[in-house]
N, C-alpha and C positions, 0 to 999 in steps of 0.2 A: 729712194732713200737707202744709207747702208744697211740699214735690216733687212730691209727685202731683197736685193740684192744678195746679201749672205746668203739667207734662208732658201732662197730658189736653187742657190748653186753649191749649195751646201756637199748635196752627195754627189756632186760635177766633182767637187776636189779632191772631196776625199779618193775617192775613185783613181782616179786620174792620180794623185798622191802614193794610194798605195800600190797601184801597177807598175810605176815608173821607179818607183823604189823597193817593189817583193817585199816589201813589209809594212804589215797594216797597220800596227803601232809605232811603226815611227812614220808613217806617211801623213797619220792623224798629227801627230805631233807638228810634223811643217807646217798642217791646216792650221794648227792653231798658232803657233809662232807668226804665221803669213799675219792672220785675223790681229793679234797681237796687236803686230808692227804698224798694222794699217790704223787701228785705234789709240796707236801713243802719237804718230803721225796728225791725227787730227786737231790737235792741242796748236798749229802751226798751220796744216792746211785743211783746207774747205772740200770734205766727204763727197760734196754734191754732186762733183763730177764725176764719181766712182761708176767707171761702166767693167761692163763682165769681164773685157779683154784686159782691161787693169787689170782686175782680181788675180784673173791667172798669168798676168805677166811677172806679178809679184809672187804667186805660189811656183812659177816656175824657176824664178831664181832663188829660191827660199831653198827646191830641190835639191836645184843645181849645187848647191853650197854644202846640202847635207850628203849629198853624192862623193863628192870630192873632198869630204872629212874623214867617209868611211876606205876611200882610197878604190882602183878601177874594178876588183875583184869582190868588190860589194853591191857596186852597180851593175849586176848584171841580173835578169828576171828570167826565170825559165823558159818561161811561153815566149819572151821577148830576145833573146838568145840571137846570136847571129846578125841584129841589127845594131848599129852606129849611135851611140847619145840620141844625137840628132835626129835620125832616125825611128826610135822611140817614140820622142818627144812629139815629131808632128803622126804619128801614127795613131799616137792615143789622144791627142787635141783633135783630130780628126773626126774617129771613128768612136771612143767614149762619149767626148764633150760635145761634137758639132757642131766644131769652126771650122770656118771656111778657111782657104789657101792665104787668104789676105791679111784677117784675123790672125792666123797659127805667125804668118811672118812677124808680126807685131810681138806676139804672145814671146814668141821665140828670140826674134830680134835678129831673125836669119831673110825678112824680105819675103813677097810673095813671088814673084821670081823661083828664086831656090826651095820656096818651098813649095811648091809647084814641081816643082825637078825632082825635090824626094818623096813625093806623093806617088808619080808615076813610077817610080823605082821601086820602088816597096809595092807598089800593086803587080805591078808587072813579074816581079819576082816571087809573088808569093800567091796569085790568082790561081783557079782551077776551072774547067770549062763547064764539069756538071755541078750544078747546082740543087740543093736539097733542103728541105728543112730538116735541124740537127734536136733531137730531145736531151738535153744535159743532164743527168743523175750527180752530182756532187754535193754533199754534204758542208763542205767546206765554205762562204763566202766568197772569199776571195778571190780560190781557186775557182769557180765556177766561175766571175766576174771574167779572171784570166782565161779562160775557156771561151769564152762567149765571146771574147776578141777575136782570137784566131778563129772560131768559124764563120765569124762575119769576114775576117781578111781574105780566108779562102775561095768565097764568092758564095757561101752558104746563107741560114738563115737560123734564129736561132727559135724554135716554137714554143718552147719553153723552160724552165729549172724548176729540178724537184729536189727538194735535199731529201726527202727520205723515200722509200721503197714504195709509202704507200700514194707518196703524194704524184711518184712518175707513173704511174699505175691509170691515176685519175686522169692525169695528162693525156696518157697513151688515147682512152677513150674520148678524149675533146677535138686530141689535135691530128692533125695529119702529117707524117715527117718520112724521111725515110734514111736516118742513120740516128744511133744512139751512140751517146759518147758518155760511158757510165763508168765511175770509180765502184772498186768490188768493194773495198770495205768502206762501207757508207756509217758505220757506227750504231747500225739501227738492229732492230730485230730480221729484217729483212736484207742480205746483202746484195750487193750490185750482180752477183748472176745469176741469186733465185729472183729478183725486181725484173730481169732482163727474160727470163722464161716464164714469169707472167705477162709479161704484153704481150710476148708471141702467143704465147696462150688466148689471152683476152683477144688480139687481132685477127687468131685464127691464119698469121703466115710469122715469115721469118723475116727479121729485119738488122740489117748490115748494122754490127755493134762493133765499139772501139772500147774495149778496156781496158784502165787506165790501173797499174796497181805496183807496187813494190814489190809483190813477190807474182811473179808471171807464170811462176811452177803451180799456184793455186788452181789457176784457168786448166783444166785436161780438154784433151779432144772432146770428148763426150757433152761437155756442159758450151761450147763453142759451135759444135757440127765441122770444127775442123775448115770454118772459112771466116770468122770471126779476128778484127787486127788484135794484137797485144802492145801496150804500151808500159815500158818499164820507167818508174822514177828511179833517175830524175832526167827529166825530158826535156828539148828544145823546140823552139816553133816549127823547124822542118823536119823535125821525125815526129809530130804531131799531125802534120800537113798529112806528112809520107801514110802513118798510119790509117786516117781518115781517106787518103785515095784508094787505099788498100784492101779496106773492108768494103766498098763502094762497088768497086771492080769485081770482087769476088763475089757480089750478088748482085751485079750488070743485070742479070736477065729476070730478075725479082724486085727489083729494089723499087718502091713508089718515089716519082719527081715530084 
């Protein structure tokens, strides 16, 4: 039925909505417009056939439309930076939602063929050969969501998101990873470099961090060990990549796989 159907893919849209558009209020907004249109629509046709790749073929032109309102210099996503519409498009159908090549051609209306061809392009361009589990510190939704893309793009994995100091802490001792990719000001009583010197603490070693922050004069040698990456907002996919190989490398001969 269309309820369940909604309901199941609910946070599929949104998701995939607010990535592709870097804004999560108006990305809800297409959900709902999409949702809308499908319910004025049933007054004429029969719901029944309503399957997933529907859903989002019609959330994807719903996008599409509010993309090219805001004009090209609106469409562009930080973390997603450097990639083609198109490109986007089957990237986060892909790897958010979990359609296959065949599926995403539908969705997109580009053929599984081509999209096939920009699967392999975008992997190939943005792959890494070691692979790690990533611990994410972000406070932010959204932005963590954007984050948990690119380390899955990169050939990573993601072990888990803490929005706050105390909640990576806990993580630390659950999970096994070996790179942290922590924004310093987390908004909390704990910020993203003292959170990151309690797990070293708590682990009893050092563990390859990528901090993520608007002002990068915060970070000093001393609070770092002087081999930790810095990342300055506002960032794109491959100086995020860049970053992430960077602190990696720098603790080659420590780092847990």
């Amino acid at each position: 039925m269309y309820s369940d159907i909604v309901s199941a893919e609910l946070r599929s849209l949104r998701t995939y909505a607010q990535l592709l558009i870097d804004d999560a209020d108006l990305g809800d907004r297409a959900v709902c417009a999409t949702l809308s249109d499908i319910i004025s629509s049933a007054q004429t046709t029969d719901l029944g056939g309503l399957c997933r790749v529907t859903l989002f073929h019609q959330l994807d032109i719903k996008l599409l439309e509010t993309l090219d309102a805001r004009g090209e210099d609106g469409a562009v996503s930080p973390l997603l930076d450097g990639l083609s519409m198109l490109e986007k498009r089957v990237l986060l159908l892909a790897v958010v939602c979990g359609f296959d090549a065949a599926d995403i051609g539908r969705i997109t209306g580009t053929g599984e063929a081509e999209t096939r061809g920009v699967l392999a392009r975008v992997q190939m361009a943005i792959s890494t050969a070691t692979r790690v589990g990533v611990l994410i510190i972000e406070d932010e939704p959204h932005m963590a969501d954007l984050l948990s893309l690119l380390v899955r793009q990169t050939g990573h994995w993601v072990v888990g998101i803490a929005h706050t100091g105390e909640q990576a802490v806990e993580l630390a001792r659950e999970k096994t990873f070996g790179l942290i990719l922590s924004d310093i000001e987390l908004n909390q009583d704990m910020c993203g470099k003292s959170t990151v010197r309690n797990i070293r603490t708590v682990l009893g070693k050092d563990v390859p961090t990528v901090y993520i922050t608007a002002h990068p004069d915060r970070v000093g040698e001393a609070d770092t060990k002087g081999r930790d990456a810095l990342l300055s907002k506002p960032f794109d996919i491959w100086r995020v990549r860049e970053a992430v190989n960077t602190a990696l490398h720098a603790f080659a001969p420590r780092h847990a796989v």
